[in-house]
C-alpha positions as CSV (number, residue, x, y, z in Angstrom):
1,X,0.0,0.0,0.0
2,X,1.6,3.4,-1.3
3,X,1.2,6.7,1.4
4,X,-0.2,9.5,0.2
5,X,2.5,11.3,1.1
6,X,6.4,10.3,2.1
7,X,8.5,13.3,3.5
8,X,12.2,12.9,4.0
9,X,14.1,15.1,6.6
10,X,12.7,15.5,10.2
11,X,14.1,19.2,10.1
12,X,11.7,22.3,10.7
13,X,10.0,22.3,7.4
14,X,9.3,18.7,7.3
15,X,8.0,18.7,10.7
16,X,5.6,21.7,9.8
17,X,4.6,20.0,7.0
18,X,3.9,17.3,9.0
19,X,1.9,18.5,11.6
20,X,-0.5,20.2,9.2
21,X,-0.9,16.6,7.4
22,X,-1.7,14.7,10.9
23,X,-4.5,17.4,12.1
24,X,-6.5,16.4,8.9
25,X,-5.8,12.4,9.8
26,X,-3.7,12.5,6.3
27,X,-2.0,9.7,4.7
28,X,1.8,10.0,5.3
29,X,5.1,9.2,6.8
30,X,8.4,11.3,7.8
31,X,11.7,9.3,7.2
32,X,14.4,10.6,9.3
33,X,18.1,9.9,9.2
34,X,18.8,11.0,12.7
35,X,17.9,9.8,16.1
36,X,16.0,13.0,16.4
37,X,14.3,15.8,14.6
38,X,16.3,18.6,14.0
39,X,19.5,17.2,13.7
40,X,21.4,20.1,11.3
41,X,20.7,21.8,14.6
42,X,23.3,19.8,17.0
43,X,25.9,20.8,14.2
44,X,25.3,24.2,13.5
45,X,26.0,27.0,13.6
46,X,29.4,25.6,14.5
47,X,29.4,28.4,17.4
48,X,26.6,27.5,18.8
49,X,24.4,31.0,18.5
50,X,21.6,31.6,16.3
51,X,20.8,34.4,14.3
52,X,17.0,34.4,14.0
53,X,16.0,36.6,16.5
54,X,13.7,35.6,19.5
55,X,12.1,39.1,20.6
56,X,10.0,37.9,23.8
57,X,8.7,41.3,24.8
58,X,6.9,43.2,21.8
59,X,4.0,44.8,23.5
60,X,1.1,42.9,21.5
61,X,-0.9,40.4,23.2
62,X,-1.8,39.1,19.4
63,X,-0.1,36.1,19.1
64,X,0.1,36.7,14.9
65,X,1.8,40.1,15.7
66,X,4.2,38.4,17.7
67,X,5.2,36.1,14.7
68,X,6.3,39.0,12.9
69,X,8.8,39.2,15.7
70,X,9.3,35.6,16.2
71,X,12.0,33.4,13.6
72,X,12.0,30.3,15.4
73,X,8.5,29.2,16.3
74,X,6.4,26.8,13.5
75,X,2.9,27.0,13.2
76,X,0.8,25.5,15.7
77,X,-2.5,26.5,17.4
78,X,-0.8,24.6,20.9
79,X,0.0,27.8,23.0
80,X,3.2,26.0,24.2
81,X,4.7,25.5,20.8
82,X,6.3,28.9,21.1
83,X,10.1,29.0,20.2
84,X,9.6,32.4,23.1
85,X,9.2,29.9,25.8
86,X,12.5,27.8,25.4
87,X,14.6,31.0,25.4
88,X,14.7,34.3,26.9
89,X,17.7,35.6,24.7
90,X,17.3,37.3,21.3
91,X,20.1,35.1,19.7
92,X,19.3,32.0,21.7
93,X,21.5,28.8,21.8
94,X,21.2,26.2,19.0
95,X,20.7,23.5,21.7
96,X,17.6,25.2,22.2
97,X,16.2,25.2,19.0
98,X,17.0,20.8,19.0
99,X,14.6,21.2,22.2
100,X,12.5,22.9,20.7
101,X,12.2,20.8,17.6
102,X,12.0,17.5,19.8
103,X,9.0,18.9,21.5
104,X,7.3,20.1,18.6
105,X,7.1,16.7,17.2
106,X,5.8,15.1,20.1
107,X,3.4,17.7,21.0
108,X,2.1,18.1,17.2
109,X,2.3,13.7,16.9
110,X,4.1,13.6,13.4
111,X,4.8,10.1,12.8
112,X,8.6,10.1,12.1
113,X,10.2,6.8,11.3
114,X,13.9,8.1,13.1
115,X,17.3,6.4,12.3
116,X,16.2,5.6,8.5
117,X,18.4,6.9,6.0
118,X,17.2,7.1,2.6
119,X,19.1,6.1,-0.1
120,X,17.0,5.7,-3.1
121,X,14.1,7.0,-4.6
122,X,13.0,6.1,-7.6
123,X,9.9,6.2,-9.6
124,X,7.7,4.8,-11.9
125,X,4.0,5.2,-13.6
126,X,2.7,4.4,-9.7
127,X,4.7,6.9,-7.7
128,X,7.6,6.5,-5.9
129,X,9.7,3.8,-4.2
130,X,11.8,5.1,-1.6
131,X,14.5,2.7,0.0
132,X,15.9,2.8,3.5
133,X,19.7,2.2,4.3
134,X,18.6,-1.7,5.5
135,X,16.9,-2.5,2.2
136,X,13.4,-1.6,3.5
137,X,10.9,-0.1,0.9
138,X,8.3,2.7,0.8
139,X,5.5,3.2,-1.9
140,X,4.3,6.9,-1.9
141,X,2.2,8.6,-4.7
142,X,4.1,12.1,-3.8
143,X,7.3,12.5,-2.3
144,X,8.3,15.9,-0.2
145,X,11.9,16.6,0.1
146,X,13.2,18.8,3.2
147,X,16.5,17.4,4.0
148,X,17.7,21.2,3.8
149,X,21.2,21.8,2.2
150,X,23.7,19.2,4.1
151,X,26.8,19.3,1.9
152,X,29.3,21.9,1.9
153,X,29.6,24.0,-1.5
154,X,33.4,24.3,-2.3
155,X,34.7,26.3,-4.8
156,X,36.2,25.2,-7.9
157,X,39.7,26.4,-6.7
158,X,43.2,24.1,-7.3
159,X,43.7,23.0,-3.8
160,X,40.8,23.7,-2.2
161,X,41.1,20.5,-0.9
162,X,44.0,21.6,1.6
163,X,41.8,23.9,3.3
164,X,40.0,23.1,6.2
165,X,35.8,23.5,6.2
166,X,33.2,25.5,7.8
167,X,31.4,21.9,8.7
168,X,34.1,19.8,9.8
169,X,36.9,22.5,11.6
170,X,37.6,22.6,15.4
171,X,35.8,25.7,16.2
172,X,37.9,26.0,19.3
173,X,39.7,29.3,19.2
174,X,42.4,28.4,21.7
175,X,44.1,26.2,18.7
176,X,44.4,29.2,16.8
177,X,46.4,31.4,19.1
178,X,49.1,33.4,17.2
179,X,48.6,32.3,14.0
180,X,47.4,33.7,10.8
181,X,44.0,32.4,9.8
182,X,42.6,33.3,6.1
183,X,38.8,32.4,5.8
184,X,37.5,31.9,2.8
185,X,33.5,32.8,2.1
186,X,31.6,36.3,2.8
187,X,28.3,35.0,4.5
188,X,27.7,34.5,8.1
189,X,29.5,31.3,8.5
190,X,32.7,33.1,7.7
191,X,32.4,35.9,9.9
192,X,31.0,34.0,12.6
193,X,34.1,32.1,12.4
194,X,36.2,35.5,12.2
195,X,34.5,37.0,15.1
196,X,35.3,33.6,17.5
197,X,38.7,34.2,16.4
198,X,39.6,37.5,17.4
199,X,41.0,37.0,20.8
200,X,43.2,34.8,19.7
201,X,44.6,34.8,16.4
202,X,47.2,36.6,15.5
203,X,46.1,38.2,11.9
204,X,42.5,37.5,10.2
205,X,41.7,37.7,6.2
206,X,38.0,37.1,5.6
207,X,38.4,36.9,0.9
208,X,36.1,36.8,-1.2
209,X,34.4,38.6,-4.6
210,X,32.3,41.3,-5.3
211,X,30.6,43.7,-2.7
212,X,30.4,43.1,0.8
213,X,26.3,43.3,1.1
214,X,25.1,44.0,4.2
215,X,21.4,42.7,5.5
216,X,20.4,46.1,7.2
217,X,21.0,47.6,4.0
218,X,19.6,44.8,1.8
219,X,16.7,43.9,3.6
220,X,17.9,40.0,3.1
221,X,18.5,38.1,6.0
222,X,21.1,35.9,5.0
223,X,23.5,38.7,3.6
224,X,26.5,39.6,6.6
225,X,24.1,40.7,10.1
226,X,25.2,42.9,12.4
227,X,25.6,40.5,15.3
228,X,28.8,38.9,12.9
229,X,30.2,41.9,11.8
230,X,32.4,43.0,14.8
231,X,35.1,42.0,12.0
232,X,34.2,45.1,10.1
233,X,35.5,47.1,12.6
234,X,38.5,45.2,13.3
235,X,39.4,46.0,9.9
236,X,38.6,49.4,9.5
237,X,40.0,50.3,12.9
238,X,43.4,48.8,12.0
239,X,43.7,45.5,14.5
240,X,45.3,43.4,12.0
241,X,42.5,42.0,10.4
242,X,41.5,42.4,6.8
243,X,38.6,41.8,4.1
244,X,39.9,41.1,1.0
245,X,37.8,41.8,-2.3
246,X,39.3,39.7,-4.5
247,X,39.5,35.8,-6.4
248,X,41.7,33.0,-4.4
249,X,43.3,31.2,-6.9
250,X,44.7,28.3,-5.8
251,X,45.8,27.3,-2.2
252,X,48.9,25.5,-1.3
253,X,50.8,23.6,1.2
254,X,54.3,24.8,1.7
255,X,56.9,24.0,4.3
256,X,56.0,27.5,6.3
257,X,52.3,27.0,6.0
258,X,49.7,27.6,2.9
259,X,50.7,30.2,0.3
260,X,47.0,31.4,-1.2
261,X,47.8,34.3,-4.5
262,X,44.6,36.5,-4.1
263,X,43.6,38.4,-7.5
264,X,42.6,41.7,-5.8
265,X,39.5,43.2,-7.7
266,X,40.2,47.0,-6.3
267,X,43.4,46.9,-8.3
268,X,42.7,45.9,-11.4
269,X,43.4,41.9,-10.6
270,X,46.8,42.3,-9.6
271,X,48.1,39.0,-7.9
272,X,49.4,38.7,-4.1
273,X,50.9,35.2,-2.8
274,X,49.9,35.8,1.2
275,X,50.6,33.0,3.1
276,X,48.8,31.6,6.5
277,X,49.2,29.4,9.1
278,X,45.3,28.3,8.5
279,X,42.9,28.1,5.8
280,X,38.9,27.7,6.2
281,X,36.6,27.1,3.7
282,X,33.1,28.8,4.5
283,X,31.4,29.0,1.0
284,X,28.1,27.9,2.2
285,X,26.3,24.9,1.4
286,X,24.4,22.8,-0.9
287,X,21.4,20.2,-2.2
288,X,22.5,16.2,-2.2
289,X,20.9,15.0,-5.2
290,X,22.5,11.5,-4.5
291,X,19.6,9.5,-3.4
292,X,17.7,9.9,-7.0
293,X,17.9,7.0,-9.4
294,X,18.1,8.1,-13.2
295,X,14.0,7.8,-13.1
296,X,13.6,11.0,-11.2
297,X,16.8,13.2,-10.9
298,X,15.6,17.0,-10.3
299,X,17.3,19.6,-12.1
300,X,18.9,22.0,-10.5
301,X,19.4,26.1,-10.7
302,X,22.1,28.5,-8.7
303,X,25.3,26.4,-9.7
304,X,23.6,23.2,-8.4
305,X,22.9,24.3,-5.0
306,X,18.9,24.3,-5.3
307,X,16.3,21.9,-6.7
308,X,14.7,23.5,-10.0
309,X,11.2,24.0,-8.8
310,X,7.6,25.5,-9.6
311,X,6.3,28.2,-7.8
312,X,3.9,25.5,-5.9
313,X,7.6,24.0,-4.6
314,X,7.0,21.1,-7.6
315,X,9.9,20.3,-9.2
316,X,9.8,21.2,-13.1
317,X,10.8,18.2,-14.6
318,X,9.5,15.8,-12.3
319,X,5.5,15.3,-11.8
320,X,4.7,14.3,-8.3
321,X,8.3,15.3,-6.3
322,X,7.8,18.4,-3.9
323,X,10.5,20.2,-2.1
324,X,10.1,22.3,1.4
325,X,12.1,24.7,3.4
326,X,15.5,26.4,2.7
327,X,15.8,23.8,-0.6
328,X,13.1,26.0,-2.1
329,X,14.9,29.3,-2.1
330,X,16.5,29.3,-5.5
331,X,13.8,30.8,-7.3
332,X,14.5,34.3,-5.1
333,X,17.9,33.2,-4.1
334,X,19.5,36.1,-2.0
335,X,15.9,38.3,-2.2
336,X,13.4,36.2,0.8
337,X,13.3,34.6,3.8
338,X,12.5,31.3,2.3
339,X,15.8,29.8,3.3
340,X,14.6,30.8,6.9
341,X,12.3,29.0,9.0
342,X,10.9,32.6,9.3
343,X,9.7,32.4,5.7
344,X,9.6,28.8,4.6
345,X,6.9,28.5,7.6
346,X,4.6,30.4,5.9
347,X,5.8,28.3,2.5
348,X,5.1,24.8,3.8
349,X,2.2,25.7,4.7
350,X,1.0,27.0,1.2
351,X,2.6,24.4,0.2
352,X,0.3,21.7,2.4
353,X,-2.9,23.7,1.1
354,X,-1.5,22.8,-2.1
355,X,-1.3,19.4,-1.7
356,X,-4.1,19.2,-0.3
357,X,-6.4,21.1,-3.3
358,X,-4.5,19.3,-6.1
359,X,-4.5,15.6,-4.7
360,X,-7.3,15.5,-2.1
361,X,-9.8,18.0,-3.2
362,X,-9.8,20.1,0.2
363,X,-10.5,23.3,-1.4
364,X,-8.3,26.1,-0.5
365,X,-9.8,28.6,2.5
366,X,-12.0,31.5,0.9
367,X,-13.8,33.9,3.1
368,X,-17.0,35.5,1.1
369,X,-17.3,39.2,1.0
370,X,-20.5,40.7,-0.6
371,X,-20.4,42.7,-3.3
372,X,-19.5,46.2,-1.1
373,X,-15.9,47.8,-1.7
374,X,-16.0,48.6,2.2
375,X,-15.7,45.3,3.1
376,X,-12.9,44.9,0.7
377,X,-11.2,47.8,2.2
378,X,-11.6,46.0,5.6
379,X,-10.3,42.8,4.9
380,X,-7.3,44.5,3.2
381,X,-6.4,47.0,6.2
382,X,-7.0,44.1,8.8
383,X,-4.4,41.8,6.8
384,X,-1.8,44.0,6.0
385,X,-2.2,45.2,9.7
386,X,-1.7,41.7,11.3
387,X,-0.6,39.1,8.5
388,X,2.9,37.6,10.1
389,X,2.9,35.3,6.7
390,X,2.6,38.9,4.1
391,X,5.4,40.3,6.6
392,X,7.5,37.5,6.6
393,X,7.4,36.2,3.0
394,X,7.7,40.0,1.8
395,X,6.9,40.0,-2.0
396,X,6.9,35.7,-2.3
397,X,3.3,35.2,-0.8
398,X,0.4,37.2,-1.9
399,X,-3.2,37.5,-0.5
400,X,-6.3,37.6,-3.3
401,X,-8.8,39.8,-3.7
402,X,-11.5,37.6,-6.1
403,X,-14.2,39.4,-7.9
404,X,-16.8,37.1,-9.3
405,X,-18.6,37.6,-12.5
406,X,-22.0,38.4,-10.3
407,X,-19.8,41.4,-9.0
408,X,-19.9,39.9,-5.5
409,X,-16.4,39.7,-3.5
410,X,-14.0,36.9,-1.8
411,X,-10.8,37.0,-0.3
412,X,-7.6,33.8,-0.4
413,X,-4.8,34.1,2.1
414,X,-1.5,33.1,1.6
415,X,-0.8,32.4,-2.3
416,X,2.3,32.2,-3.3
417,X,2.1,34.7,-5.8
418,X,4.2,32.8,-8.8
419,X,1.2,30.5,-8.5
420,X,-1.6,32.7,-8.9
421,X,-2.0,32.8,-12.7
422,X,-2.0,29.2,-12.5
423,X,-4.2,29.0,-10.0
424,X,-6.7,31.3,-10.9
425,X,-7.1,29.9,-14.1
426,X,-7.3,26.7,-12.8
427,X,-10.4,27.6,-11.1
428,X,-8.8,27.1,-8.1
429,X,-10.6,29.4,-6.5
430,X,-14.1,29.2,-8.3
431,X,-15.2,32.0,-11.1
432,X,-13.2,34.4,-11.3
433,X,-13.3,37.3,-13.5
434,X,-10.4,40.0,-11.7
435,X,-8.4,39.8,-9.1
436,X,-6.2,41.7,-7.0
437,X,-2.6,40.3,-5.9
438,X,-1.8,41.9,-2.0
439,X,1.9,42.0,-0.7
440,X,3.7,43.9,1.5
441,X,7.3,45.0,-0.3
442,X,10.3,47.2,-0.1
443,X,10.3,49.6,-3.5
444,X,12.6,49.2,-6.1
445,X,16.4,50.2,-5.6
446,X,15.9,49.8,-1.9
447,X,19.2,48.1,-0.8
448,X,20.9,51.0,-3.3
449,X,20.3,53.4,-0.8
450,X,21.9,53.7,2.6
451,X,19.1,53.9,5.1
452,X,21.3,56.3,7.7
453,X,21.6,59.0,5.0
454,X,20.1,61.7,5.5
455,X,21.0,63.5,2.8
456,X,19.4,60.3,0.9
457,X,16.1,61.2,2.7
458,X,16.0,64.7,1.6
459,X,16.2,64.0,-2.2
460,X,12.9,61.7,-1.8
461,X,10.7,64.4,-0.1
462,X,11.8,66.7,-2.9
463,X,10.7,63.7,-5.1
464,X,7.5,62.4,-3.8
465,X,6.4,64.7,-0.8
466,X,8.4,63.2,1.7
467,X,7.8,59.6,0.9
468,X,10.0,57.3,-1.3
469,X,8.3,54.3,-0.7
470,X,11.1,51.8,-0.5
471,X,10.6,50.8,3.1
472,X,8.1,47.7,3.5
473,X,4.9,48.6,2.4
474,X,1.3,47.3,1.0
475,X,1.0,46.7,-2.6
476,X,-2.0,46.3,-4.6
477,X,-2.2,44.9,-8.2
478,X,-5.0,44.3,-9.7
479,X,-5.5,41.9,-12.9
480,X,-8.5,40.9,-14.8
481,X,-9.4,38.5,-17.2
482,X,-5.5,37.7,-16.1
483,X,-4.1,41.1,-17.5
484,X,-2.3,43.2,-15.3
485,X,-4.4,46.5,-15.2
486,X,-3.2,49.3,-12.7
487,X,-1.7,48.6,-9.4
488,X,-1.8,50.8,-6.1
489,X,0.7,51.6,-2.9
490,X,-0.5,52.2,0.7
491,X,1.8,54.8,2.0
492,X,5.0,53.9,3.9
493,X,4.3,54.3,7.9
494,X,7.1,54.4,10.2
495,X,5.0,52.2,12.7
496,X,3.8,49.9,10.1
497,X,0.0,50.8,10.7
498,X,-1.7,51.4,7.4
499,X,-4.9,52.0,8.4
500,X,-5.6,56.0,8.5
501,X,-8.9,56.6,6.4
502,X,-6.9,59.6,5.1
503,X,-3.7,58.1,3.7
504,X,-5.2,54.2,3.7
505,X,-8.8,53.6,3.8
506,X,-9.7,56.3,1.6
507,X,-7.1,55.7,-1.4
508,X,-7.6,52.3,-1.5
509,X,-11.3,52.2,-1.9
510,X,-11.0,54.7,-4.4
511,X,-8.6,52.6,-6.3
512,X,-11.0,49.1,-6.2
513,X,-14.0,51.2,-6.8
514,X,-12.4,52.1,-9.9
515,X,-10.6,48.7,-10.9
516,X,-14.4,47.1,-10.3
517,X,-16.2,49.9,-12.4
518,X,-16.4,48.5,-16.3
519,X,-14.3,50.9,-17.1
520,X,-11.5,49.4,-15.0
521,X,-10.9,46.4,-17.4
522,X,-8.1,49.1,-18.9
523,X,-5.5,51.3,-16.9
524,X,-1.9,52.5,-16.0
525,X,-0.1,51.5,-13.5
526,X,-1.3,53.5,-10.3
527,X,0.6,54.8,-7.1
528,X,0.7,57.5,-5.2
């Protein structure tokens, strides 16, 4: 007998997906290679600190609102399934977040076969077979991958070989003491490592190409954070440590340590042979196709590092084989939280509503509206107000606003909006003659401009009366007949409360009053 469902990885997004699956009673299974869910967790970060914040104390007694603040927790109507209640710091302890994990399973009873390793899956005009490490066989009808990114990605450098990695290195910074370290890799991992090293190394080079990008600036979580940039001023405040913006082009092992020639992009590529005491590897990580048989081998996107997949989390050349969590950011690699359990919540979620429209004909949630715009505007304000999901998945999920062909109104939460043409005129979501697409955003150019500038800030209110629009906002686009037709920005607030009837209410029911009127079916773009 085949499961409906087979999930592989016992990580955060296969146990979210999980838990939704057993409150319905749903056909499935989780195979887990661990002893335990969570297990990436008891590795890393290698020293030991998370940086998905844990705010405890944010003045709202919603518990949605406090999601917005919360990057640990899963989704769960238990009370006690709150990441907040394992840890009172705002960078907690990994070790907390394996608790934390172990409990949510229990609590949520996800049925997680532990200590069973996949390593096959294969598939035919059935399904799937799937084939544990003993031999042992599963029959699914849809397999959901979120095994996360376990191996290390390595660039192709001569030698790289020699260096040691972010995954396997003593973290211990006694064993550095007096040396010169050079760490390859410009993400978190490398300045995590940097800043550990500090007190005792002798000399620091964090290399690597391009720009330094900076989250703060670019609004992406997984570009350098604050908490790991003590580095930074290491550097500029001449202590011996350096960020080098250039190519490493081969490292070496000599008899006074490793000689690594740098191509330095500020000067036109010129070569320097620098030589260290240590070399680590911190390039980030990567997808393990291994375990697929030549009948279902995903393809692949970002150098390799991601499953190819459809904006439902399908992958594109293979009917039937999902993907969850961080192995479904590659389609806005470096612009979402999807590689974050902050984001890929909210994902595996649409993803389970998903599943469960295509395959089990559970039809996805749509609250009626009437035909009046002011209940429109309401349901608009109150989402954009409270949503955790629109504030987390910034720009990747999408509420809808459905207008009927009898002119009366409904409203879809949680779309991911690649998905929307498809599933619009899929019916998905009954008769439907426009829509309207709502996300909250940050403007275009937004990480161009350097939010503690004022001067920066005085060139916008010459340009649009004080308001540029590139901090997170609402966004309103409305299609019909699936044409794009005029779309619609609720004003920037420094609180994040859109709801004034001046600058809010007001515009926006003028704007669907006019995109419902017959002669809505052609406009411009609109914004304020």
């Amino acid at each position: 007998m085949a499961h409906d469902y087979l999930i592989i990885g016992a990580g955060p997004a296969g146990l979210q997906l999980a838990a939704l699956l057993e409150r319905d009673g749903a056909d499935y299974v989780v195979l887990e290679r661990g002893s335990g869910p969570g297990a990436f967790f008891t590795r890393f970060p290698r020293h030991r600190q998370l940086i998905s914040t844990n705010k405890v104390h944010t003045g709202y007694e919603d518990p949605e609102l406090r999601l917005r603040m919360d990057w640990n927790s899963l989704l769960s109507d238990d009370p006690e399934l709150l990441f907040t209640r394992y840890s009172r710091r705002y960078f907690p302890p990994a070790d907390d977040m394996v608790r934390y994990l172990a409990d949510f399973a229990a609590r949520t009873g996800a049925r997680v076969r532990y200590d069973t390793a996949v390593e096959k899956v294969s598939r035919d005009a059935g399904g799937f077979t799937v084939t544990g490490r003993g031999g042992q066989e599963w029959r699914a009808r849809r397999v959901i991958v979120a095994t996360g990114v376990p191996l290390p990605h390595l660039p192709s450098v001569p030698g790289i070989e020699l260096a040691e990695r972010y995954d396997t290195f003593d973290p211990a910074p006694e064993s550095f003491t007096g040396q010169r370290v050079l760490i390859i890799g410009r993400g978190n991992s490398a300045f995590e490592t940097a800043d550990s090293l500090m007190e005792t190394a002798a000399v620091i080079h964090v290399v690597g190409s391009g720009s330094l990008r900076l989250a703060w600036q670019s609004h992406y979580v997984g570009h350098l954070r604050a908490v790991n940039n003590n580095f930074l001023d290491s550097y500029q405040l001449k202590s011996q440590n350096a960020l080098l913006d250039g190519r490493v082009l081969a490292v070496r092992r000599e008899p006074d340590g490793y000689h690594v020639p740098v191509a330095f992009e500020r000067v036109d590529e010129v070569v320097k042979d620098l030589r260290y005491d240590r070399v680590i590897v911190a390039t980030g990580f990567r997808f393990d196709p291994s375990i697929f048989d030549g009948t279902c081998v995903p393809d692949r996107i970002v150098d390799g590092r991601f499953p190819a997949v459809t904006a439902a989390d399908e992958s594109v050349n293979v009917p039937g084989l999902y993907f969850a969590g961080t192995l479904t950011q590659g389609r806005d690699f470096r612009k979402a939280t999807t590689g974050f359990i902050h984001g890929f919540r909210y994902s595996v979620r649409a993803l389970y509503r998903v599943l469960r429209q295509r395959h089990d004909g559970v039809p996805w949630p749509v609250t009626e509206l009437g035909d009046a715009t002011e209940r429109a505007v309401d349901a608009v304000i109150t989402r954009v107000n409270r949503s955790s999901a629109l504030w987390q998945q910034f720009g990747v999920l999408g509420d809808l606003l459905l207008l009927a062909p009898d002119g009366s109104m409904a409203y879809a939460e949680e779309v991911p909006v690649g998905h929307v043409p498809e599933a619009v005129d899929a019916g998905d979501f009954g008769p439907v003659d426009a829509h309207a697409v709502i996300t909250l955003e940050y403007g275009a150019d937004h990480d161009r401009v350097d939010p503690f500038d004022v001067s920066a800030g005085r060139k916008s209110q010459q340009d649009v009366a004080g308001l540029d629009g590139r901090y997170l906002h609402p966004v309103v686009r409305w299609y019909r007949h699936g044409a794009f037709t005029a779309e619609h920005h609720l004003t920037e607030n420094l609180e994040n409360e859109w709801d004034s009837e001046e600058f809010h209410r007001a515009p926006l029911a003028a704007f669907l009053d006019a995109q419902r009127s017959p002669a809505g079916d052609v406009g411009a773009p609109v914004a304020p």
